[in-house]
C-alpha positions in Angstrom: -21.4 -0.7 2.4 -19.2 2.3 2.2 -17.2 3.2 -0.8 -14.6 5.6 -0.8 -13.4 6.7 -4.3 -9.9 7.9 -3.7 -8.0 10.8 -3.6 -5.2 10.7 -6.2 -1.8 11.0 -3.8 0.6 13.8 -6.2 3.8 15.1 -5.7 1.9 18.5 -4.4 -0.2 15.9 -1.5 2.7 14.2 -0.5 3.9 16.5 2.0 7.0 14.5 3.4 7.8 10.3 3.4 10.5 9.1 5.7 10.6 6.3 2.8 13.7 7.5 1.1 13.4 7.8 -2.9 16.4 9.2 -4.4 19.9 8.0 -2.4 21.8 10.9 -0.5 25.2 10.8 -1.2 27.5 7.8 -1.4 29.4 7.2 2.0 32.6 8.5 2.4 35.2 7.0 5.1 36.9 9.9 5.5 33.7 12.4 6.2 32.7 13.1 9.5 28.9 12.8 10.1 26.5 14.0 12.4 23.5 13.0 14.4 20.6 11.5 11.6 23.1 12.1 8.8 22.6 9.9 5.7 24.4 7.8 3.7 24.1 5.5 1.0 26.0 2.3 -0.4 25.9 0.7 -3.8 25.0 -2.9 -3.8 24.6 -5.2 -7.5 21.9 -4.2 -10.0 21.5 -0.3 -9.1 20.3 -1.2 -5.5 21.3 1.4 -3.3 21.1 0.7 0.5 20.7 4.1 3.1 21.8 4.4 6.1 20.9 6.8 9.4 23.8 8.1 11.5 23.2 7.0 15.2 25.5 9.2 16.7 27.6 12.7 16.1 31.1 12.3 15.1 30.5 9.3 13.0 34.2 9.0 10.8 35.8 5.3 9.6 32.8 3.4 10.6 31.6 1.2 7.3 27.8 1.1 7.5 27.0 -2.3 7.0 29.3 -3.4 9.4 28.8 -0.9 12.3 25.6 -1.3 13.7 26.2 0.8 16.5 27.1 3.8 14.2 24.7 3.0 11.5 21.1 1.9 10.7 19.4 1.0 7.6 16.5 2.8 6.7 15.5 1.4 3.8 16.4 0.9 0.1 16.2 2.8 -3.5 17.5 2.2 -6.8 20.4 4.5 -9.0 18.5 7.2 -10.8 18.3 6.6 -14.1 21.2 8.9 -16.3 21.4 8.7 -20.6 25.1 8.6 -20.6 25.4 5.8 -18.5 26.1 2.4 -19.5 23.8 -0.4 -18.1 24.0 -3.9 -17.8 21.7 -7.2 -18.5 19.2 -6.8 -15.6 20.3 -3.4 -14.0 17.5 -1.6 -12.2 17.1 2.4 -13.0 14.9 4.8 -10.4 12.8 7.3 -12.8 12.8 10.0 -10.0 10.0 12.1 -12.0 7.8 9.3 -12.4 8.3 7.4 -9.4 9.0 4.2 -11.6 11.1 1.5 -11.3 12.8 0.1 -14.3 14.9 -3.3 -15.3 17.4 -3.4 -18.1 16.6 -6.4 -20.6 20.1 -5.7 -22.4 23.2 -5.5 -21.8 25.0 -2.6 -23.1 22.2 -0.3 -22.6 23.1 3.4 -23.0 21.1 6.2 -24.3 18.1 4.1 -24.5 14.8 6.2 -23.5 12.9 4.4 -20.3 9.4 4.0 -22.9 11.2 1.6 -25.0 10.1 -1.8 -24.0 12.5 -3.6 -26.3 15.2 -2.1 -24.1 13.5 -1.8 -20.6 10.9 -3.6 -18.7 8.8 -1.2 -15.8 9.0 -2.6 -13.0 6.8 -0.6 -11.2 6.5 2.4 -8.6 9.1 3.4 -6.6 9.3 2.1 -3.0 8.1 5.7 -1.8 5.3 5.5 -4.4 4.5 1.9 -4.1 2.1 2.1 -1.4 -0.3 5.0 -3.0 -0.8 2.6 -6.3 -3.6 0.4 -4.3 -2.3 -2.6 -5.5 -1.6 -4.9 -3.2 1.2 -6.8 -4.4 3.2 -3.7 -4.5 4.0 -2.6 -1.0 6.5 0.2 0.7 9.1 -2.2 2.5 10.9 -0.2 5.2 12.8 -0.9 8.0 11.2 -0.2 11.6 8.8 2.2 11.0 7.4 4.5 8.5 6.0 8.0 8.6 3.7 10.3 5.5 2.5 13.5 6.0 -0.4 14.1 3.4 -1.7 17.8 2.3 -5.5 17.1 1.0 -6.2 20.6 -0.6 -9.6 19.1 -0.4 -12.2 18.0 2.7 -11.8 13.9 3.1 -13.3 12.2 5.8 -12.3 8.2 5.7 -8.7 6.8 5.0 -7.8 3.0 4.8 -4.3 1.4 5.2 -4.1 -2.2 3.9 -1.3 -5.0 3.6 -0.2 -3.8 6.6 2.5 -5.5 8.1 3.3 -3.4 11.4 2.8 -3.7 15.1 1.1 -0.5 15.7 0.0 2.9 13.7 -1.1 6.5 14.6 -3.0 8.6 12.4 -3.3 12.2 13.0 -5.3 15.2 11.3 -4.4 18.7 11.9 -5.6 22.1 10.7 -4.0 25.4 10.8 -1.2 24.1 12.6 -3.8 22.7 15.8 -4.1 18.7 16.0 -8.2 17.9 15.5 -8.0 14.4 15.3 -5.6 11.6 16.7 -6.4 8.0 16.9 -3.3 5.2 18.2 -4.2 1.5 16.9 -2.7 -1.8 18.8 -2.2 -4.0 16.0 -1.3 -6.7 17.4 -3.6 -9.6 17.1 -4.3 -13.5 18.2 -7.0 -15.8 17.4 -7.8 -17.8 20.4 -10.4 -20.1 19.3 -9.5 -22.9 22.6 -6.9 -24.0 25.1 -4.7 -25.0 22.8 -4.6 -22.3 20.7 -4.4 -20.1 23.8 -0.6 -21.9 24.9 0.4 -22.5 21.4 -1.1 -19.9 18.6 1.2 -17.2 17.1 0.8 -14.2 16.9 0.1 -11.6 14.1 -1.0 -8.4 13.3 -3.8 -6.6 12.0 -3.6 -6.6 7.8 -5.9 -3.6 7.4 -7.6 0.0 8.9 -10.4 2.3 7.4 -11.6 5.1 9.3 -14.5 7.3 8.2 -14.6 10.1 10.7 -11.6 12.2 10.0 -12.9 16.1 10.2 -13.4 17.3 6.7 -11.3 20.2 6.4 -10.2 21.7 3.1 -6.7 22.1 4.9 -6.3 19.2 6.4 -3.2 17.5 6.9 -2.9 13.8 7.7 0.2 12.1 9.2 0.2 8.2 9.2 2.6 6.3 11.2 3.2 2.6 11.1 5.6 1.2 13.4 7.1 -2.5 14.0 9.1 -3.4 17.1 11.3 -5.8 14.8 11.8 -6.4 11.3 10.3 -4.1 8.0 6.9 -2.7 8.1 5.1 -2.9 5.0 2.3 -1.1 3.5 0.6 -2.2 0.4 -2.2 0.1 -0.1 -2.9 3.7 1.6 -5.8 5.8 0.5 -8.3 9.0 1.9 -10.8 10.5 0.4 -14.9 11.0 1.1 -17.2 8.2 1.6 -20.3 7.3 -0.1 -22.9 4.9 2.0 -24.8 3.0 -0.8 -26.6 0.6 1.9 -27.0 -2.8 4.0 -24.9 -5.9 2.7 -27.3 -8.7 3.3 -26.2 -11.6 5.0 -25.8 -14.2 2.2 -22.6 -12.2 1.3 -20.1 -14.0 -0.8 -16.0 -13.8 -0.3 -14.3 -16.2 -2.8 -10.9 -15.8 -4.8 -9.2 -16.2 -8.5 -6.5 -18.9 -8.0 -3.9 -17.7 -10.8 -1.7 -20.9 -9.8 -1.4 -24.0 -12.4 -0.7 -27.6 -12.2 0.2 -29.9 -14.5 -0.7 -33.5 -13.9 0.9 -36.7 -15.7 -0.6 -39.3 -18.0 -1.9 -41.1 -14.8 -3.4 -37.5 -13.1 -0.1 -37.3 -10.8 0.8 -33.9 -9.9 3.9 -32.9 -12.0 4.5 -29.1 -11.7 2.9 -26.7 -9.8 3.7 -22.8 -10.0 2.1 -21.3 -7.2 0.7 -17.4 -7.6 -1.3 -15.0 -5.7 -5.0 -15.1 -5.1 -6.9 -12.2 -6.2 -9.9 -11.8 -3.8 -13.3 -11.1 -5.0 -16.7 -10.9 -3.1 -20.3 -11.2 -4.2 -23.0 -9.2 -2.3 -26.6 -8.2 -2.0 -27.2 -4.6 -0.5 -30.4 -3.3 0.5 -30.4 0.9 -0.8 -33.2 3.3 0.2 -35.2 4.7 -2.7 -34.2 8.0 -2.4 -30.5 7.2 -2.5 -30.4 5.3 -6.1 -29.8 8.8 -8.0 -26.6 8.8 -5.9 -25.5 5.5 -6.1 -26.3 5.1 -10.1 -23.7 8.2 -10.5 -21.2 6.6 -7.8 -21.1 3.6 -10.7 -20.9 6.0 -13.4 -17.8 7.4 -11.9 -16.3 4.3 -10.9 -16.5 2.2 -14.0 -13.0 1.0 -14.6 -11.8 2.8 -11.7 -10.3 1.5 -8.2 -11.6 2.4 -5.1 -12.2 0.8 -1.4 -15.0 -1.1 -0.7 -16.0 -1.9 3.0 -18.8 -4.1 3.7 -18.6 -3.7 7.0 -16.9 -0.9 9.2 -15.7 -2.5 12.2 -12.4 -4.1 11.9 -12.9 -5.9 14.4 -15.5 -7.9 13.1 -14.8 -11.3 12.0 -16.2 -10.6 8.3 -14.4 -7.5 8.0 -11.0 -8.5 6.3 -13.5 -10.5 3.9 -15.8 -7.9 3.1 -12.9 -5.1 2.2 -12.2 -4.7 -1.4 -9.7 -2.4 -3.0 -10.6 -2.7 -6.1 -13.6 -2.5 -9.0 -16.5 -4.3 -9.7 -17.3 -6.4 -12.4 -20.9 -6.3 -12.0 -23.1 -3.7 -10.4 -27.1 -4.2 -11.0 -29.8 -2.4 -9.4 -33.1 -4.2 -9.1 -36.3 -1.9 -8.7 -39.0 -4.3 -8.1 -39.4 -3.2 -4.5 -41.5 0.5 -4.2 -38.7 1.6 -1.2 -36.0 -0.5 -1.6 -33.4 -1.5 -4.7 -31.5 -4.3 -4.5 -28.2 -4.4 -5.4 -25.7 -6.8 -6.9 -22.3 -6.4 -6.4 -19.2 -8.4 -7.6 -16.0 -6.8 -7.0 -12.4 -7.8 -7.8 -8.9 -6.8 -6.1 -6.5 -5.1 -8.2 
């Protein structure tokens, strides 16, 4: 079991995103623009679309109807502004923040973004969202996606979760010289028979955790997730240093909290049923050297209440692996020192 407490992402980290946060300027049919020049165009509710020049000379050609002359690269919302007027259900970008805010009045002017009576957060930002660990909030982008992280401190392990991409990169450099580069396939297929060999779909890999980036105080880490159709998505990306607490035994647990209700008739019948997420939670006994309890005992003290990435395993490409990986905190955490060598430890851990 590794456990990598992680590495708050700032503004100061966050070296560049290609996920665009605040919209460039609205498009103008009469401006000429050039190769990679950006545009934007207001849709309902504050949603702001941007769009990529694909070629130089670009004049009279209406983005979202010129597709050889335009590409989307991804969405934002209208920064918030205290003079302007919102509507019932408007969406405001706090650009400071990285928040995403709904209006839940109409009429709404002048109203400060911490009054709940007038505004309901959303959320981070679409740039943000994948930084937060939570897995239900994911960067959505089209094609592909690119961050350049600044660490300021050493990190050796990084993890990239809710992925929903067709192949990533990840790439370390220091003083300006690459050290480390690693290119993932993440295409996948379970072939289980002949059946499933003709007919199965295919999918991609949902998750990557790495712990042997070179631990340089100046490191810089680009991540690139690419698809070769559709959005890419990334719910959860994380580095920071690793802490090996010891062995998962093999009577490890993976079960889930079923937030989803159903409400039966008189006679049992199903009436309604309002499906929700799953939050994923595992149960595990690890086997921890004597000498490393000290350790582990202050790892917990640190981590009470506090996310972090838990790998049970380290290969991804074991079959436990996806079951095993937890981003999130644990709700129980006992050592048991009845052996003279080894403590036992029990481990139940919840997703955020």
């Amino acid at each position: 079991m590794n456990v990598i407490p992680p590495l708050a992402i700032t503004d100061a980290r966050l070296t560049s995103s290609t996920v665009v946060e605040v919209a460039p300027a609205a498009y103008a049919g009469g401006t000429t623009y050039a190769l990679n020049a950006t545009a934007s165009v207001a849709g309902a509710a504050g949603l702001i679309t941007v769009y990529k020049s694909l070629q130089a000379g670009n004049i009279g050609h209406a983005p979202a109807s010129s597709p050889t002359w335009w590409v989307s690269i991804g969405d934002t919302y209208q920064v918030y502004a205290g003079a302007t007027t919102y509507a019932l259900a408007d969406y405001v970008l706090d650009a400071t923040a990285h928040l995403v805010y709904r209006s839940v009045v109409a009429g709404n002017v002048g109203q400060a973004l911490t009054d709940t009576t007038k505004w309901q957060l959303i959320g981070p930002s679409n740039r943000h969202a994948m930084f937060d660990l939570k897995r239900n909030t994911a960067t959505i982008v089209p094609g592909s996606l690119t961050v350049v992280l600044t660490t300021g401190v050493r990190v050796n392990s990084f993890m990239v979760s809710g992925m929903v991409a067709n192949a990533a990169v990840v790439t370390v450099s220091s003083g300006g010289v690459t050290v480390y580069t690693r290119t993932y396939d993440l295409n996948t297929r379970e072939v289980l028979d002949w059946y499933d060999y003709y007919f199965a779909p295919f999918s991609t890999q949902p998750s990557l955790i790495e712990f042997d980036l070179p631990p340089y105080t100046n490191a810089v880490i680009t991540v690139t997730l690419s698809a070769t159709s559709g959005n890419v998505e990334c719910g959860a990306c994380s580095i920071g240093t690793y802490e090996f607490i010891g062995d998962v035994e093999y009577d490890a647990e993976s079960d889930v909290l079923n937030f989803s209700t159903v409400t039966r008739d008189f006679d049992g019948g199903t009436s309604v049923m309002v499906p929700r997420r799953n939050v994923p939670r595992t149960v595990q006994s690890i086997f921890v050297d004597k000498t490393r309890v000290n350790r582990v005992r202050a790892l917990r003290d640190a981590l009470g209440g506090e996310p972090a990435i838990y790998a049970g395993l380290i290969d991804s490409g074991d079959g436990y692996f996806e079951s095993l990986l937890i981003v999130g905190f644990y709700k129980r955490f006992s050592i048991s020192l009845k052996h003279p060598t080894k403590a036992i430890i029990s481990l139940e851990l919840e997703e955020v």
